[in-house]
C-alpha positions in Angstrom: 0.0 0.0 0.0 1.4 3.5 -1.2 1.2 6.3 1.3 0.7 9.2 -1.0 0.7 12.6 0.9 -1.7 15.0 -0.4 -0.8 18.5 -0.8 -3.9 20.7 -0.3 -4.7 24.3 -1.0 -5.2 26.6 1.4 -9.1 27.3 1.3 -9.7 31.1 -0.4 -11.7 33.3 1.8 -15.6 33.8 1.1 -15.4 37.7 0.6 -18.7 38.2 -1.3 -20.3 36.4 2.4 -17.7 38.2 4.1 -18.5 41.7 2.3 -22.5 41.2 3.3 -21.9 40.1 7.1 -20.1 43.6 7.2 -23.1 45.5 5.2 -24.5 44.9 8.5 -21.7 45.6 11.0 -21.3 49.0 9.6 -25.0 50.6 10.4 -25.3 48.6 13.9 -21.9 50.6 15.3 -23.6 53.5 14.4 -26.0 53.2 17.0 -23.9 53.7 20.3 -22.2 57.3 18.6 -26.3 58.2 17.4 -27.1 57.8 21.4 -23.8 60.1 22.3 -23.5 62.5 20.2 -27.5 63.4 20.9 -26.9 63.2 24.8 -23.2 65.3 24.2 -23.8 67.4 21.4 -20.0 68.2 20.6 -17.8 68.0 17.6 -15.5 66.3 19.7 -18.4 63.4 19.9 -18.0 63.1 16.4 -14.7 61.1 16.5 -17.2 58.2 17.2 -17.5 58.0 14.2 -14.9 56.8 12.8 -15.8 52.8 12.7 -18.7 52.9 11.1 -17.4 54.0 7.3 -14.2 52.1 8.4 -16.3 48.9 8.5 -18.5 50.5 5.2 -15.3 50.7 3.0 -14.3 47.4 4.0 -17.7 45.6 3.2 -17.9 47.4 -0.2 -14.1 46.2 -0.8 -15.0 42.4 0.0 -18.3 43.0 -1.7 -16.7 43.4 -4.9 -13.8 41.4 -4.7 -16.9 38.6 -4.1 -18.7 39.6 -7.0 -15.5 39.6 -9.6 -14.4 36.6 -8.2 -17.7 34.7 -7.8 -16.9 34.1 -4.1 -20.8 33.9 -2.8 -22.0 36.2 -5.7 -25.6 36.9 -4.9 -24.4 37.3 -1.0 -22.0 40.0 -2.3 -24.7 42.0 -5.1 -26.7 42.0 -2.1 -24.1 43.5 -0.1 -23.3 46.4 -3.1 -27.2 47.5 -3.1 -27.4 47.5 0.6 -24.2 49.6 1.0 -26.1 51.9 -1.7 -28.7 52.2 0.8 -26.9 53.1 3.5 -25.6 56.3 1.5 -29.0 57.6 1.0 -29.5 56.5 5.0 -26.3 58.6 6.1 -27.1 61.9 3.9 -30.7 61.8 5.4 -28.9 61.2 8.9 -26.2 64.3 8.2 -28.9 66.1 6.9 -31.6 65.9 9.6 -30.5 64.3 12.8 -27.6 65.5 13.5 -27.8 68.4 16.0 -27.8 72.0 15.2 -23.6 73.5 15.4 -22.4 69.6 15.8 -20.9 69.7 11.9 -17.6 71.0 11.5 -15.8 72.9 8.7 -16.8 72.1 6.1 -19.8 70.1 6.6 -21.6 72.9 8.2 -21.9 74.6 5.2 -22.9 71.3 3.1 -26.1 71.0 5.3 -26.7 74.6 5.5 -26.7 74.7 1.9 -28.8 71.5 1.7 -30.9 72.4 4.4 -31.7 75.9 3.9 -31.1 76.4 -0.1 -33.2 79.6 -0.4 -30.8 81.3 2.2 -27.5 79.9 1.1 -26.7 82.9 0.0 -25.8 84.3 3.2 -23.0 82.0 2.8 -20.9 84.6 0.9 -22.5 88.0 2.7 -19.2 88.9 4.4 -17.9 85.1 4.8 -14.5 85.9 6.0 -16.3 86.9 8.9 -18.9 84.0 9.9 -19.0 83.2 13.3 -21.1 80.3 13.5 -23.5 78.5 11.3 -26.4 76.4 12.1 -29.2 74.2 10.3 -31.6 71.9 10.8 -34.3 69.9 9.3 -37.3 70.0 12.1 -38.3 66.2 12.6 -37.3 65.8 8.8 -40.8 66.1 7.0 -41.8 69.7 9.1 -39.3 72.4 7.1 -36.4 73.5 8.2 -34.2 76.1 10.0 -30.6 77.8 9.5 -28.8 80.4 11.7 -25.7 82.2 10.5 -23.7 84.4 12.8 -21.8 87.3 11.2 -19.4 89.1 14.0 -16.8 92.2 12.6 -15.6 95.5 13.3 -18.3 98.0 14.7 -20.6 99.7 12.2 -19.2 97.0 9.8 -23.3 96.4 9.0 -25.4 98.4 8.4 -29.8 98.2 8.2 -29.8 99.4 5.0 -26.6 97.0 3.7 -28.4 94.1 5.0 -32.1 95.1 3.3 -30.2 95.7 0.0 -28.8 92.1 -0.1 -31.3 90.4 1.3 -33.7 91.8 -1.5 -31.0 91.4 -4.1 -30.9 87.6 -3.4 -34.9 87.4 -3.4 -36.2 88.2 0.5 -39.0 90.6 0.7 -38.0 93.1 3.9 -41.1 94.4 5.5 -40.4 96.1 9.0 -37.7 96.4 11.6 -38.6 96.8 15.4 -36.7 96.9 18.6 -35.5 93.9 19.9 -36.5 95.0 23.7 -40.4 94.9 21.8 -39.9 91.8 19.9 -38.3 89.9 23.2 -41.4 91.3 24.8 -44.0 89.9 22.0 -42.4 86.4 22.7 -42.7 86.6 26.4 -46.1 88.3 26.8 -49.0 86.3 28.3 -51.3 84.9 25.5 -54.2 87.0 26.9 -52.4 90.0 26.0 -52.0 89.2 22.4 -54.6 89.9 19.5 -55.5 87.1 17.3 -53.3 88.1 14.5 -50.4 88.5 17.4 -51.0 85.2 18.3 -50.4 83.6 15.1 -47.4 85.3 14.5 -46.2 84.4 17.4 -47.1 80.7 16.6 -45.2 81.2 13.0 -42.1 82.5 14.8 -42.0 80.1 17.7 -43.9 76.7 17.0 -41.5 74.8 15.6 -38.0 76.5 17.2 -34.9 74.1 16.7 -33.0 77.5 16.9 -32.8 79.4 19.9 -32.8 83.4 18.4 -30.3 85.1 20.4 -30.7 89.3 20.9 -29.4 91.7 23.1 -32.6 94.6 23.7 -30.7 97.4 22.0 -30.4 95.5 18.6 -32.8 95.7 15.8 -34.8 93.2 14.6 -35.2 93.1 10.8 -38.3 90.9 9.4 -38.4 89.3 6.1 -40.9 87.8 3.8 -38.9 84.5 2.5 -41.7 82.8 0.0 -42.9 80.3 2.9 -46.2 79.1 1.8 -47.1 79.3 5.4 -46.4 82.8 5.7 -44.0 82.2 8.3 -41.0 84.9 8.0 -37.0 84.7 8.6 -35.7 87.1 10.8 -32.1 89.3 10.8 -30.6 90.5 13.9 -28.4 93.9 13.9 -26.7 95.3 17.0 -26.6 98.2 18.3 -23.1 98.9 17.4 -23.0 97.0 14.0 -20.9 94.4 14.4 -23.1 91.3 14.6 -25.4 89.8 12.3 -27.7 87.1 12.7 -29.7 85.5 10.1 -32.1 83.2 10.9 -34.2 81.5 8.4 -37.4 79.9 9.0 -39.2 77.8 6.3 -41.6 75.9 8.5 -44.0 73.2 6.4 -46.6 71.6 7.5 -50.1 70.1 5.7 -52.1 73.3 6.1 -53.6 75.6 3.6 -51.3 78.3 2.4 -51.4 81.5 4.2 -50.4 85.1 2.8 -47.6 87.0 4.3 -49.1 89.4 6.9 -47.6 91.3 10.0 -49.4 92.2 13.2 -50.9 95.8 13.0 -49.1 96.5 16.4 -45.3 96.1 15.0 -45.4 99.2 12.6 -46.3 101.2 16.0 -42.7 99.7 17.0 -41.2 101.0 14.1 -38.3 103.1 15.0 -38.3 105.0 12.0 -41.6 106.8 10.9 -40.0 107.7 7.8 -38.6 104.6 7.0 -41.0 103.2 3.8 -42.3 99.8 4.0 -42.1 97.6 1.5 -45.3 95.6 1.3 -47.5 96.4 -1.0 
């Protein structure tokens, strides 16, 4: 009897099943830095991360090297498509869940735009000197909201600068009041407001992922921004002229469109008697 020793070939690996098992791995270690970075909104949170499209390019690598080398083809298509669904996933994630001022540069801006494209614009108003930009997508399906912080040299801004641009770029400007006034219309007691008072108030505050931040001394600019709603967008000038804030304010919801309209009491808060209003 011959003993004959075999010589056998070390076994290839399975990538197209190994690609598919990690189509999997890669949305599941996304949940623990989800549940973070919303309990610890930070940028620093954000290095979480960093497995998830580590195990994402590594699924799509084995995925393909599967599919070329018919290694568990089907598993590894499957794999491909999936991973093509977990894009979409991610931008709608980036897009609406993450919390407002948790992108960094330049990511903020990429949502902003995204987010808020009929006020993108602001993006190059004086962009050497942007402070801080925010945007959000309320609950994804109810509109969206976008802040963007200007901060320079005093008397940098100016009313009239920031009605001119805004205009330019499409915005309707309709009145400007104190801020001590409009700070006092968001605090007073619903029994103190007229009807029309009270809906604007609703408009304004309803659905707020923004916190808008004035001193009492600055102006409050309001603009018409083409919301079907009627809700407006608000600018922010201080005193001294060397902040801006934008805030942007496209709220959507299933109700009937409503016609831009202001409450009768704000034009007695106009500063300026003179100054001419633009609605028609």
């Amino acid at each position: 009897m011959n003993n004959q020793t075999e010589t056998t070939k070390p076994k290839k690996a399975n990538t197209g099943k190994i690609g598919f098992i990690l189509t999997f791995a890669a949305p599941l270690s996304m949940v623990v830095p989800l549940i973070i970075i919303f309990l610890i909104p930070s940028p620093v949170a954000l290095l979480l991360f960093i497995a998830p499209p580590v195990l994402f390019l590594l699924s799509v690598v084995y995925c393909t090297h599967g599919l070329f080398k018919k290694r568990s083809p089907k598993l590894a298509t499957t794999g491909l498509i999936i991973n093509a669904l977990i894009i979409v996933i991610l931008f709608l994630l980036l897009i609406g869940l993450t919390p407002p001022g948790t992108m960094p540069y330049p990511l903020n801006l990429y949502k902003f735009k995204r987010t808020c494209p009929k006020a993108a614009f602001w993006l190059d108003f004086n962009k050497e000197h942007i402070e801080r930009i925010q945007s959000q997508y309320a609950f994804l399906i109810l509109g969206s909201a976008g802040t963007i912080h200007f901060t320079s040299s005093p008397n940098a801004y100016t009313t009239q600068q920031v009605i001119q641009y805004a205009e330019a770029n499409g915005w309707k400007y309709h009145i400007s009041i104190p801020a001590s006034k409009f700070q006092d219309f968001l605090n007073a007691n619903e029994d103190d407001l007229s009807i029309e008072e009270f809906f604007f108030r609703y408009k304004i505050t309803s659905i707020r992922p923004l916190t808008i931040l004035m001193e009492p001394n600055d102006s409050v600019l309001i603009f018409e921004t083409e919301n079907y709603l009627g809700h407006p967008s608000l600018a922010v000038l201080s005193e001294k002229g060397d902040e801006l804030r934008v805030y942007y304010n496209n709220q959507a919801r299933p109700d009937p469109a409503e016609d831009f309209s202001l409450p009768q009491s704000f034009y007695e808060f106009n500063e300026n008697n003179n100054e001419v209003d633009h609605e028609d």
